[in-house]
N, C-alpha and C positions, 0 to 999 in steps of 0.2 A: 549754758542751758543744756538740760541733757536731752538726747532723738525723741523722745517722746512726749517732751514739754513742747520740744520746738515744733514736730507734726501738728500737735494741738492746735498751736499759736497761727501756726499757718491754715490748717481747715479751719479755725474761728473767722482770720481773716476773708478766709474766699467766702463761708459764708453770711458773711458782713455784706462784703462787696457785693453777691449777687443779690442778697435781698433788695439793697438798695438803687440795684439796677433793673430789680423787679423779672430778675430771667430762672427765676422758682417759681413750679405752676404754683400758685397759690386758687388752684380752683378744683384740689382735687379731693375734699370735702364732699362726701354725700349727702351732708343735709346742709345744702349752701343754701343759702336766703338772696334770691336773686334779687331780690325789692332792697338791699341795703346796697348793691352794685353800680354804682352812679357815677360814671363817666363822663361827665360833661362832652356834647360832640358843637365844635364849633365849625361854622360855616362857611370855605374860602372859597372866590370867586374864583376861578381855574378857564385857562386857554382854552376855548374850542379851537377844533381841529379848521384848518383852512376848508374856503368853501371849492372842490375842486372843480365845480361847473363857475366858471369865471363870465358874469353877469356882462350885457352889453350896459355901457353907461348912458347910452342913449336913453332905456328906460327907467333912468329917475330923472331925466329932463325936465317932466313935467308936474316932478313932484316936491312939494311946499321943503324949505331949506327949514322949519322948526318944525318937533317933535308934531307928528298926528296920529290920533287915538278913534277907534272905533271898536265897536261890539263885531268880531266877527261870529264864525260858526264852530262848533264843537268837533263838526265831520272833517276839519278841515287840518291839514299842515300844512301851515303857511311855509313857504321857502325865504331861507337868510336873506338872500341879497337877491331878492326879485321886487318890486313894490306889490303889494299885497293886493291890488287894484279892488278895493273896498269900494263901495260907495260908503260913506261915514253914518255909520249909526248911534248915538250919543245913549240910547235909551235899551235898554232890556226887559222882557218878560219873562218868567218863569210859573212852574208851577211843580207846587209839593205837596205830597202827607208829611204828615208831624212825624220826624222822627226820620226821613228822608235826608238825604245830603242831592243836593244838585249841582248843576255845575256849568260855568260860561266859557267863551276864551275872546279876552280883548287883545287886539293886535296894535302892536307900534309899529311907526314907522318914519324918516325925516330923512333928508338927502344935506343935509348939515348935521352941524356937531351940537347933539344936547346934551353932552358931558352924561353923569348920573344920574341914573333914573331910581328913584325910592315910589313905591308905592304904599297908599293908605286908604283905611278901612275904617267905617265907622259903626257898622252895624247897620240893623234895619228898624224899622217904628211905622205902626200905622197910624190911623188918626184917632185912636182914643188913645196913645200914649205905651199902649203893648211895643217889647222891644226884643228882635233877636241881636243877642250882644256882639261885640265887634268879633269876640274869639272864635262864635262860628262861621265869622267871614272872612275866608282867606283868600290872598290874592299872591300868586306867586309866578316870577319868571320862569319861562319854559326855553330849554335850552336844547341845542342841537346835537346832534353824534350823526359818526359817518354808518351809512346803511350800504346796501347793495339791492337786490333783486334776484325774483324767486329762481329765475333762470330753470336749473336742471333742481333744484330741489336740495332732495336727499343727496349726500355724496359726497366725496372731500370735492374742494374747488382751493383754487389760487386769485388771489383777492384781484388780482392785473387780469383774469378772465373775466370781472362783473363789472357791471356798470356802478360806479358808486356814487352817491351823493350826500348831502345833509339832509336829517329827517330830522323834525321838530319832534321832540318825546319826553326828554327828561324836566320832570317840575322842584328847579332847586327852591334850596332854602335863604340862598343870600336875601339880607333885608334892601343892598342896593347893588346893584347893575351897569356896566359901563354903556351906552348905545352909540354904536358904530356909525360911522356916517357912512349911508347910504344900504342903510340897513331895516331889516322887519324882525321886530321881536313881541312874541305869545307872551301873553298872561293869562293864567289859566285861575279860574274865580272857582271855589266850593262856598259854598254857604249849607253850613248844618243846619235843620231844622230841628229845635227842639220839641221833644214827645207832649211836653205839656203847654207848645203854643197856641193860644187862643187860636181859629180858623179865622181868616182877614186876609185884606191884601196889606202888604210891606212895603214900604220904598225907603230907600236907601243912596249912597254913593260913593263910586270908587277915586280914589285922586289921584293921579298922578303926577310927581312931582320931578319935572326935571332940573338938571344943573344950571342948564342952559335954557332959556325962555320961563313963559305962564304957566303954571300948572292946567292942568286938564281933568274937569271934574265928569263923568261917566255914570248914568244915572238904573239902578235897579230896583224893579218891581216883583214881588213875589204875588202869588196867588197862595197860601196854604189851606189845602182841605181838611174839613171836617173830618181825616180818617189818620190811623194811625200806624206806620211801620213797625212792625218788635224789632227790640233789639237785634245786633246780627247776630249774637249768641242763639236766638231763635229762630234762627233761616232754617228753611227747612230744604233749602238746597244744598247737595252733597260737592262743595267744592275741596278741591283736592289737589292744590300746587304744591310741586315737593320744593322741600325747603334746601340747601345744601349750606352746612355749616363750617365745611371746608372750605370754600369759594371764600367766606366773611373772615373766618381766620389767615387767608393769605392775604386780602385787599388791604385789611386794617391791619395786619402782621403787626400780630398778637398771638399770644402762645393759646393753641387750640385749647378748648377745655377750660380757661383759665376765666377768673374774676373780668378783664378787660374784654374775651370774649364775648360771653354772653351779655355783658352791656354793652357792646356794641350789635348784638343779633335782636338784642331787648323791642325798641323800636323798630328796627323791620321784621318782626316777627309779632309785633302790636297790631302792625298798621294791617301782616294777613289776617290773626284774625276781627279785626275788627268789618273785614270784607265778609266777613263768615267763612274761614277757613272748618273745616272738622279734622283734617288727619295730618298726622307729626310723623314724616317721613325720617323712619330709622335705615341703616346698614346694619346688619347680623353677619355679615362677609365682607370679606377686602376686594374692592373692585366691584359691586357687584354687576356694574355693567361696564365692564375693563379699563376704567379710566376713561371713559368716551369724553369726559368733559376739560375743560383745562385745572382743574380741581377736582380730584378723583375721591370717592366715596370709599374711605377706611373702614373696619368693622365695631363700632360701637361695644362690641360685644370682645373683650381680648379671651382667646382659646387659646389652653394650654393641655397639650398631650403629658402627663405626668409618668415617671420610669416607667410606674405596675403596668402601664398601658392604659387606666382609665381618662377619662376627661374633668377638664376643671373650665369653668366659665368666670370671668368676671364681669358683670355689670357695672360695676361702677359710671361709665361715660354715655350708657346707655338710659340710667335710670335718674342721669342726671338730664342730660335732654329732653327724657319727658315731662320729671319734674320742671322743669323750666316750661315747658312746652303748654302744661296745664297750667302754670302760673299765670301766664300771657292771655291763658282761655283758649288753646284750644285744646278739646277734651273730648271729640267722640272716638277717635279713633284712632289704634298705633299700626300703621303698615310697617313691616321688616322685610327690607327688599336684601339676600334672597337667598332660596333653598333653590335655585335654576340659574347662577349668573351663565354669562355670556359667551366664559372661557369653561365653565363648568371644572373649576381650581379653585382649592381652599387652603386659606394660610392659619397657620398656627405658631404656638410655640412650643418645640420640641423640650423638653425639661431634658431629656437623655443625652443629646445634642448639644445643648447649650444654646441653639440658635431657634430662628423661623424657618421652617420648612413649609412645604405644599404635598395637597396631596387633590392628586387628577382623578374624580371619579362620577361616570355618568349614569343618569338617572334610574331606578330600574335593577341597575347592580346593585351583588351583595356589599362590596366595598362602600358604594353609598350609604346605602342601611345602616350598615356600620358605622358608618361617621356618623349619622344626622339622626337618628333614632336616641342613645343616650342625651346629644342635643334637646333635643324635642320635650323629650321627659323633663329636664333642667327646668329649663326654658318654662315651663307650663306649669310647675313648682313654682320658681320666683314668680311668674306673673300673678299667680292665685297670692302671693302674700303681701305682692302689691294693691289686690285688688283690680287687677290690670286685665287681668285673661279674657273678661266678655267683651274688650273692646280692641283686643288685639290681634291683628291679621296675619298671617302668613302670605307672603304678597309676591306675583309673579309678575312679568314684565313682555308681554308678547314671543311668549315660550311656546314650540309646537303640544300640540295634542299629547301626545304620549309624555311625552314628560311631566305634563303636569297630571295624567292617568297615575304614573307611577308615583308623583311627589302627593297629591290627593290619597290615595289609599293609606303610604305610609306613616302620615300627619296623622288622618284618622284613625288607623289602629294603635297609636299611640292617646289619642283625646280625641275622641268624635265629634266633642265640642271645640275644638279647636278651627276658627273663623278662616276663609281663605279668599285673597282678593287677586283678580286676574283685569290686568289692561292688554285687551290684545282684537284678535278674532272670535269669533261666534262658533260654539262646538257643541252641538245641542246632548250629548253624550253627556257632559259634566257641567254644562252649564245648574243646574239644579245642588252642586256641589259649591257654588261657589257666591261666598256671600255677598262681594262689592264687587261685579262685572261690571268693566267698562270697555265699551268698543269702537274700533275705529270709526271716523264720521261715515263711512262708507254703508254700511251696514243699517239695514233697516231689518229692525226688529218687530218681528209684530205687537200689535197693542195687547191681545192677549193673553204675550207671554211678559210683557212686561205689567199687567193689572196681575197676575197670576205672582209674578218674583217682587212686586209693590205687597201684597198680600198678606206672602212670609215675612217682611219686615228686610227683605231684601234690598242691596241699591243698585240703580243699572244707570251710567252715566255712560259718558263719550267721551272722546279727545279730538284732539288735533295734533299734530306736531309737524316736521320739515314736509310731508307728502303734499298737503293740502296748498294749491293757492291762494284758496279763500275757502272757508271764511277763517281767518289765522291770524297771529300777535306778533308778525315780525314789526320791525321798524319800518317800513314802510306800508305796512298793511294800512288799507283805510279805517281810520277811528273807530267808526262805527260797527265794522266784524266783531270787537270784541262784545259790545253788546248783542248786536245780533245772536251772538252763539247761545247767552239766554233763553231768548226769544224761539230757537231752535229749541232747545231742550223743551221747551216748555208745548211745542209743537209736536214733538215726538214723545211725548210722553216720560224722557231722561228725568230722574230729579236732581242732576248735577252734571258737573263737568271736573275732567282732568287737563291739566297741562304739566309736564315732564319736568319742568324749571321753572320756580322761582325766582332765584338766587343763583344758578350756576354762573360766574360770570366770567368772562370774557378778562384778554390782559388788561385793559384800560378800558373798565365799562361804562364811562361816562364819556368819554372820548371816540369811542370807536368800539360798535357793535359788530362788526363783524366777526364770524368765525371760522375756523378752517375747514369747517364739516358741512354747515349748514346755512340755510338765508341768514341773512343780519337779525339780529333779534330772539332768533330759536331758544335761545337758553336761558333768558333772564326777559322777566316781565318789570324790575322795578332796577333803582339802583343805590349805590352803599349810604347808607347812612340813612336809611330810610326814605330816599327821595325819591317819590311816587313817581307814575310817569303818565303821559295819557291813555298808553294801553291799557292799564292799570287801572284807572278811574274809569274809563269806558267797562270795563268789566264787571265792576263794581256796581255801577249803573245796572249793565244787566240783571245782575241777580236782584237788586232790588225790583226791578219791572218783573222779574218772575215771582218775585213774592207778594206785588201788588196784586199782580194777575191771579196767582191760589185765592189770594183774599177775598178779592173779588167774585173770584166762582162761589166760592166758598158763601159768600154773603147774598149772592144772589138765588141760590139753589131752594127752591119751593117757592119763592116771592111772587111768579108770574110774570116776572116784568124779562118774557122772552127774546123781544126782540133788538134790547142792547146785550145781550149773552149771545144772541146768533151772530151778530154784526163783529165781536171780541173772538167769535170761536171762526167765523170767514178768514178773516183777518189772518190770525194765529197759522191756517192750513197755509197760507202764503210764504212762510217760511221754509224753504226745500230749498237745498244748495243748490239747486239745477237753475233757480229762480236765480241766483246770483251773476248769472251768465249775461243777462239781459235790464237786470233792475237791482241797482245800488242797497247794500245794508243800509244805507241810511235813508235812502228814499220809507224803506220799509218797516223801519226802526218809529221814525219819525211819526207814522201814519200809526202808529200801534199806540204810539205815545199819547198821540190826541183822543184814541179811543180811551186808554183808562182814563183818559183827563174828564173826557164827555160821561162817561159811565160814573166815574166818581163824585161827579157832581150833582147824579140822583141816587144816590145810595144815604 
């Protein structure tokens, strides 16, 4: 065989072997069809972490050796190995608009062995024979991960410095569950309402079926009102959880970028927006906030300095993400975090060189300018032939004043139409420059600078993150904060909310929330494979209660009927973090709930 047959013979071979060990991106196609990616994800029961608070056995003395079942409460996390000390309630009420999702949580519990636990779902029927079908009643096990405590907050810490325990959050997908003896385990009930259900009350039942003993049947009543929620496509609240695509290509390690990637981000990127996500958290920089996470943010965008000294951009992984991103629905908005990272350091690739290099240049210099100016122009080219440009931000991240003074002017004298979104402080200088302000909870902004930035078609939301100790999404936060923070916004006048993570997650995010930096929970509101959590549904909740609440005004404005609008708008001024010091999110939560309920009932 002569050297060149025989080279052949051998690259054919390797690439034989690699195809079929599937280690070639096969996702590096710009016009992929993410709807033909179809990964089957299957669903295995997996070890919880031990419970390190070790229960005295004296308290399940008193409790029944078979499985017992009761409706508890939604505000609640029940602890593993405590007895849940319920009084037993076998029966449920709810109440919905069409088109609403709600949600229960029944608890187990038995100080004997009832082997596996399968739960079943049959749907709901009223009495002329109307049916919500079984598929939007779901009934799923809620499982445990270790958490800690807000302690000192912001800051690195060392996990042997906090108090840790188990905190009931994540809602898996197994269809059966092992139950521990002498143990409490959540189940966490949705039932969607559909948009074209007749108004009626529902009843229904839940069963549970153990290994060991009777099954136990668990009985649900719906109330559904005459009103109707839009879709989330049409929330009109601005939520804005960044996504992080790194995090999902190390868990499910998978080659970033590729066919098994984006089905496996497929579904957890359904499930935000079907919460009403609007904005597709891009990287335009390597690092943009240094790596802060355990899955550090690459640059979607690859830059190459070419010999002549001009620049070359490639988009490719960039404009796949968003196509993906629009596939999935969500489509108001592209933030590209950043023209101010954290290290204010940018990577390229030197074509002269042969390698990656950086280059250090702060905001306000000409060296800057010089980098980010031909950028700019790029960048604002491809978008216009995307169609992309009126819905794509320039997006900073709690960047001081002057820097974003110098990064603002130079955007604009490149494209004055070019959009720019800031999560940070209140700087009334540029605020008027900046189309999607969000601000820390801190910050109380007056109504009529927010009726004024409403006006222009502007959005002014808020956040949270490690600072706050309530109202906040760590894992031991109480349930109820996350809706609350709704309910807030919707008192202050915000029409949205940010949270900084998604998806960042942690080594072992179903097992152990903790992180090196921040309280338990900081960085991830769901977990892989799509599996929702309670935070996660409590939030969800909120937004929907803020769009009952629009509706509501909205339907009630000129009618006359003043005095359930005064009693809805009392109410609402209730919501001030200050109040949280003294009186429960859920107390408050609760009581707003029964307002729309009563208000909806005469509309």
């Amino acid at each position: 065989m002569s050297s060149d047959k025989k080279h052949y013979s051998i690259s054919l071979l390797i690439f034989i072997i690699m195809v079929s060990l599937g280690c070639l991106d096969r996702g590096s196609k710009t016009n992929q069809n993410f709807e033909n990616n179809s990964f089957p994800l299957t669903f295995k029961e997996y070890q919880e972490a031990e419970d390190p608070n070790i229960p005295k056995q004296d308290e399940w003395t008193a409790v029944p050796h078979s499985l017992q079942a009761s409706f508890g409460s939604t505000d609640m996390r029940y602890s593993k190995s405590v007895p849940p000390g319920l009084e037993k309630t076998e029966s449920w009420r709810g109440t919905a608009w069409k088109g609403e999702r709600i949600s229960a949580q029944i608890v187990l519990w038995a100080s004997g062995n009832a082997g596996r636990i399968s739960l079943q779902t049959n749907g709901l029927e009223n009495s002329t024979g109307e049916k919500i079908d079984p598929e939007n009643v779901k009934a799923h096990f809620v499982r445990y991960v270790l958490t800690d405590e807000f302690a000192d907050g912001c800051g690195g810490r060392k996990k042997e410095n906090f108090e840790v325990h188990l905190a009931a959050d994540v809602i898996d997908k197994v269809e059966t569950l092992e139950m521990e003896t002498k143990t409490t385990r959540p189940i966490w009930v949705t039932i969607d309402v559909p948009s074209n259900t007749p108004p009626d009350e529902y009843k229904g039942k839940i069963t549970i079926i153990p290994e060991q003993g009777k099954a136990l049947k668990l009985n649900i009543n719906i109330e559904v009102q005459d009103l109707v929620l839009p879709p989330a496509s049409e929330w009109s609240y601005h939520l804005d959880l960044w996504q992080n695509p790194y995090a999902a290509a190390r868990v499910h390690n998978v080659t970033l970028w590729s066919q098994e990637h984006f089905a496996r981000m497929k579904p957890l990127m359904t499930m935000l927006a079907e919460a009403g996500q609007k904005c597709i958290t891009t990287s335009i920089v390597n690092k943009p906030w240094n790596g802060q996470t355990q899955d550090h943010f690459e640059s979607m965008i690859n830059w190459k300095k070419q010999r002549d000294g001009s620049w070359e951009y490639d988009y490719t992984n960039f404009d796949r993400w968003v196509e993906f991103a629009h596939e999935i629905g969500i489509t108001e908005q592209i933030n590209c975090y950043t023209m101010v990272p954290w290290e204010m350091s940018f990577r390229f690739y030197d074509e002269e060189q042969g390698k990656f290099d950086t280059i250090k240049a702060l905001s306000g210099t000409q060296e800057y300018n010089d980098l980010w100016e031909p950028f700019l122009v790029d960048f604002a080219r491809h978008l216009k032939s995307k169609n992309w440009f009126e819905k794509t931000t320039i997006a900073m991240d709690e960047r001081p004043m002057e820097d974003m003074k110098h990064v603002i002017n130079l955007v604009k004298s490149v494209d004055p139409e070019y959009k720019i979104t800031l999560a940070g402080d209140y700087h009334e200088e540029i605020a008027d420059e900046i189309y999607d302000l969000c601000l820390t909870s801190s910050i109380n902004l007056p109504k009529e600078v927010m009726n004024k930035r409403s006006s222009a078609g502007k959005h002014t939301t808020y956040y949270t993150c490690c600072v706050e100790p309530y109202p906040n999404n760590f894992t031991f936060s109480p349930p109820a904060e996350g809706t609350w923070q709704a309910w807030y916004a919707a008192n202050k006048g915000y029409n949205g909310y940010l949270r900084w993570a998604y998806n960042s997650w942690v080594i072992n995010p179903m097992i152990d929330s903790r992180f090196r930096t921040w309280p338990a929970g900081d960085t991830y509101l769901v977990y892989p494979d799509a599996r929702s959590s309670i935070r996660f549904e409590r939030i969800r909740e909120g937004i929907q209660d803020f769009e009952k609440i629009r509706i509501i005004k909205d339907s009630m404005e000129g009618n006359g009927n003043t005095e359930l609008m005064d009693s809805l708008n009392s109410h609402l001024r209730q919501f001030e973090i200050s109040n949280l010091k003294n009186t429960s999110a859920s107390d408050m939560v609760n009581i707003g709930k029964e307002l729309i309920n009563k208000i909806s009932r005469e509309l």
